[in-house]
N, C-alpha and C positions, 0 to 999 in steps of 0.2 A: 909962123908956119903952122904951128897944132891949132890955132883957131881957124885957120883957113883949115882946115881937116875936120877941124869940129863942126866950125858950118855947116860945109857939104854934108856931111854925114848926117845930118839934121836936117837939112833941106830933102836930101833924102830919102829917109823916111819919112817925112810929111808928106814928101810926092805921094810915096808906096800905100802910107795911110787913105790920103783922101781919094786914091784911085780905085779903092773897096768902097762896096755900094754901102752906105751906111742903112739903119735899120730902118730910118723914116723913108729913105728910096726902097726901101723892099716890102713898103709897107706892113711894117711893126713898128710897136710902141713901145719904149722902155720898160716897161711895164709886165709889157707879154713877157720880154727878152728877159727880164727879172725871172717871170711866172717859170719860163723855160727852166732855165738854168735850176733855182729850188727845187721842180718839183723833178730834175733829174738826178741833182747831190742826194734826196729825200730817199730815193727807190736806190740808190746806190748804196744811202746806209742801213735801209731797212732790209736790204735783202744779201746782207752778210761783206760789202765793201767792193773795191775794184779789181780785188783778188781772186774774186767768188766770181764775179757779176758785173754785167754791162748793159744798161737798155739798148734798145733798137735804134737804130741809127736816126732815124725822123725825130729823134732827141737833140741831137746833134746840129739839124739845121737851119740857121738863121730861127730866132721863136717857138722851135717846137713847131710850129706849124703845121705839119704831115699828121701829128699826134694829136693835135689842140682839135676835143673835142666839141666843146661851147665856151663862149665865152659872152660874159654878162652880170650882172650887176652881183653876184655871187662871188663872182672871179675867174678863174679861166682853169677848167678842167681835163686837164691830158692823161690817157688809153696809150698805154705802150706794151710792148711787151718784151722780154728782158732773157737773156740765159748767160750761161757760163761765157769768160773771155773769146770772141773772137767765133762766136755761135754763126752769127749774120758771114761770119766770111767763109765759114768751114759749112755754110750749109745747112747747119743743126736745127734742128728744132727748138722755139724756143720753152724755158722751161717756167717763165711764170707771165701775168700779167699783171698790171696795174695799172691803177686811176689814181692820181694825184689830184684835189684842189686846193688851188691856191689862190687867198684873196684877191682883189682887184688892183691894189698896187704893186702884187709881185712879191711881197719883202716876207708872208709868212702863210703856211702852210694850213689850211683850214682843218683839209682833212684827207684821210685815204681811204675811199669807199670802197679798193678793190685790191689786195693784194694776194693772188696768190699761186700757189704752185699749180702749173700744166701736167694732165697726162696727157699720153698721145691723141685717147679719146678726144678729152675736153677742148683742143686748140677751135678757140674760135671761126 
């Protein structure tokens, strides 16, 4: 009877899995989704952790995508901009920006061309 339980439960979630559009249906590449993800941990620990600081939500979806400013033999360069916890819901302004690059396979961070604190002036 608990294999029959374990089954289902596993069949399951395989449904639940394969009924999300994977990354190659939303066309993205492992890669990018690599790029994503680095160069959003990167701007989270440079700019004081997840206690301090959260990028902009176009961080958050599928690749980075909304933020992925070029992408090229370089590797793929994302423009976010970032504030305290819960900035993007409460309204706030945000309070820095940044440029993360990351190689072209994803796995390590080139460089940071742009980090840094907003005033009100300066918001792009």
């Amino acid at each position: 009877m608990a294999l029959r339980s374990s089954f289902a439960l596993i069949a399951a979630a395989t449904a639940l899995i394969s009924a999300q559009p994977s990354f190659s249906q939303a066309g993205i590449d492992n890669n990018q989704q690599r790029a994503a993800n680095l160069a959003r941990d990167t701007a989270i620990k440079l700019n004081g952790g997840l206690i301090k600081y959260r990028p902009a939500a176009c961080m958050f979806v599928i690749g980075g995508t909304p933020c992925l400013v070029k992408s090229d033999a370089k590797g793929f360069l994302f423009r976010f901009e970032g504030g305290s916890p819960a900035w993007q819901q409460l309204k706030q302004p945000p309070t820095t920006l940044t440029e993360i690059l990351v190689a072209p396979g994803g796995r390590e961070v080139v460089g940071t061309p742009l980090n840094k604190v907003l005033t009100p002036a300066a918001k792009p």
